[in-house]
N, C-alpha and C positions, 0 to 999 in steps of 0.2 A: 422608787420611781419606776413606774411601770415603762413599757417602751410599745410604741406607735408603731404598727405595721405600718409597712413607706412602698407604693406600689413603682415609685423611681425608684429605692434602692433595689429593691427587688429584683428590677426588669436592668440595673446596671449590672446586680451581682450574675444574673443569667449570661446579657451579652459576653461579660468576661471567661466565665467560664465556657459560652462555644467556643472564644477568640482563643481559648487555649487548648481545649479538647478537639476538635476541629482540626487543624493541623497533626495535633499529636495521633488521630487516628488515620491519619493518610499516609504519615511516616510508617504507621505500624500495618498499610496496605488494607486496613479494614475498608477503609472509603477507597473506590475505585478514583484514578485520576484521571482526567479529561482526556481526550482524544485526540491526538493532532491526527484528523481527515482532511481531505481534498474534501470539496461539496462535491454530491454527487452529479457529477456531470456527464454525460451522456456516453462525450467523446473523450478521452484523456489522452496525453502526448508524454511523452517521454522522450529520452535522446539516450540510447544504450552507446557506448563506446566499448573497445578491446582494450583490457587491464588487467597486471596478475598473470596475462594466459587465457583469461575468460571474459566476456562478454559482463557489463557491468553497468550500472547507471547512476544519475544525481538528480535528485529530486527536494530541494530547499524548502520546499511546502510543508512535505512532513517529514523533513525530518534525516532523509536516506543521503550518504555520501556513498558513493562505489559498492551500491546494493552490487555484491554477484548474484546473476543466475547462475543455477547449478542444475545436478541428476535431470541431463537430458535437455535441456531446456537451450544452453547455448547452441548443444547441435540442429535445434530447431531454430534457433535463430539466423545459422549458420544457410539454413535451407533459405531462409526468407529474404537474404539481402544478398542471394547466390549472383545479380544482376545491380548491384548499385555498389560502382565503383567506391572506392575507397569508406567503405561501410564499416572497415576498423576503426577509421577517426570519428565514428560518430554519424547515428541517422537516424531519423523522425520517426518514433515508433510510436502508431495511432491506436489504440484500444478501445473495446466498448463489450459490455454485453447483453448490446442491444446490435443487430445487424444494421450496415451501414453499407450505402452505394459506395462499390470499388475497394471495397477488403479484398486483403489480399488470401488471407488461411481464417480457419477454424478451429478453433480450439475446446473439446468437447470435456470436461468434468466426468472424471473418476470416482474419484474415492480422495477420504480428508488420511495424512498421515504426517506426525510428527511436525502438526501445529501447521501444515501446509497440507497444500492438494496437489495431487496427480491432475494431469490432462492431457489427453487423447489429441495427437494432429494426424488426420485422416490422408491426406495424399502430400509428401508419404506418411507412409506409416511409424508413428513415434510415438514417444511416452514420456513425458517430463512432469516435473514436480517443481509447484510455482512456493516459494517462502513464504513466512508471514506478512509477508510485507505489502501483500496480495490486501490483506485487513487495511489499509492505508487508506485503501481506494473503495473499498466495498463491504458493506456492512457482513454480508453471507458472502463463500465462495461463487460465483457467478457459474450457470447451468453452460453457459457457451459463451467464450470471447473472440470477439471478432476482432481481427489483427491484421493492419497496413504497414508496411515499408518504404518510407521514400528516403530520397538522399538529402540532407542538409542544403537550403538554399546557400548557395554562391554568395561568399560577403564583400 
């Protein structure tokens, strides 16, 4: 008895076999895995607080529980909320880099190291290195990010 090519079994035996291979190659990191991003939005907020010792934040979207900044980067925070009281408990920190009326600093791109970039703050003069975590938010390191400080609205 000869046997009938079956263009359904065919097309079941395939789906089964992505329905297995398919995952087995994302385990094995071959297939890259999706992206938890923010959409790219113009302006982005954050809320850093003091933890550890160091300047920290939470970001639920993608993903960050007590991101530290680190290499330079709190002291430059440090500069930024030098005038909004109790800026330890937490304060609105506005990002873009795209420039925006009433930023407060500049933040100028260096050089990429150790899966992070360096960036340049102009007045004063500093040098901090932003984490990966910088990829969250933006597909490329960003050429210039503009950066606001306000204090947490009164609840």
């Amino acid at each position: 008895m000869k046997s009938k090519f079956s263009v359904r079994r065919t097309a079941l035996l395939l789906l089964l076999m992505l329905a297995v291979a398919v995952p087995a190659l994302w385990a094995a990191g071959w297939l890259p895995l999706p992206q938890h991003r923010v959409p790219q939005n113009t302006l982005l907020v954050i809320t850093p607080y003091r933890a550890h010792g160091t300047w920290v934040f939470d970001d639920p979207r993608v993903g960050l529980v007590q991101e530290p900044f680190v290499a330079g980067v709190p002291e430059m925070i440090d500069v930024l909320v030098a005038d909004i009281p109790d800026a330890d408990q937490g304060f609105r920190m506005t990002f873009s880099a795209e420039e925006f009326p009433g930023y407060d600093k500049r933040l100028t791109w260096n050089r990429s190291e150790s899966s992070g970039n360096w960036y340049t703050l102009d007045d004063p003069p500093m040098e901090g290195w932003i984490c990966p975590a910088l990829f969250k938010y933006y597909d490329e390191p960003p050429q210039e990010l503009y950066i606001r400080a306000d204090p947490l609205p009164a609840e």
